[in-house]
N, C-alpha and C positions, 0 to 999 in steps of 0.2 A: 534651333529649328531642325526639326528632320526631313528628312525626304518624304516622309510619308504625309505632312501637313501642308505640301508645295501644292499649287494647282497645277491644272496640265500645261500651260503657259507658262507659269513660274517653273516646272520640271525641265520642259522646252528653252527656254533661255539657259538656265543653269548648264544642259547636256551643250549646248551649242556656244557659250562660254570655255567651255573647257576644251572643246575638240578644237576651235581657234587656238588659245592659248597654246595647244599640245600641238597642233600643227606647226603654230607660229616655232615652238621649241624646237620640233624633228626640221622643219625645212629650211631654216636659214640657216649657214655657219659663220657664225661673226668672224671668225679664225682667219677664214681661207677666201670673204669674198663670195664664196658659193651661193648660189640659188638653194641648193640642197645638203643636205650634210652627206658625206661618201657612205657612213654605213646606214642610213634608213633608205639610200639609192641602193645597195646591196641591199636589203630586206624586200622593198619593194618589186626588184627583180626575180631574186629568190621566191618570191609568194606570186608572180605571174608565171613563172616556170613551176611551181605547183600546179596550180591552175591548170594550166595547155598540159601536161601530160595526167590531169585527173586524181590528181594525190592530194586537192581540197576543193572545194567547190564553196560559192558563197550561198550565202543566206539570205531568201527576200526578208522584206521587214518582217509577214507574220512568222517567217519560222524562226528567228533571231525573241521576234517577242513571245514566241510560246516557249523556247528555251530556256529563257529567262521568269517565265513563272508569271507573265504580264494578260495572258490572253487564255 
């Protein structure tokens, strides 16, 4: 199956599948006990200190979905 044969519900599940999974991956450290693993809490710090001094700004959804080629 491709992407392109999913319905907008079926695309919606699949995106939100995955960002769990990839969250689940980035925020626990089985290792150490952590709530969070050290370097995605360095990433995350790092990209709000972009942010505050203006060196990225986010994207609402339509300009993220006209980027992508969707709208």
């Amino acid at each position: 199956m491709h992407i392109k044969d999913l319905t907008v519900d079926e695309l919606k599940t699949l995106i939100r599948e995955t960002v769990e999974d990839t969250l689940q991956d980035l925020l626990l450290d089985p290792d150490t006990d952590r709530p969070v693993k050290q370097a995605f809490e360095q990433q995350l710090i790092a990209l709000r200190e972009r942010r505050q001094t203006g060196q990225t700004q986010a994207l609402s959804s339509d300009e993220a979905m006209r980027a992508l080629g969707l709208r």
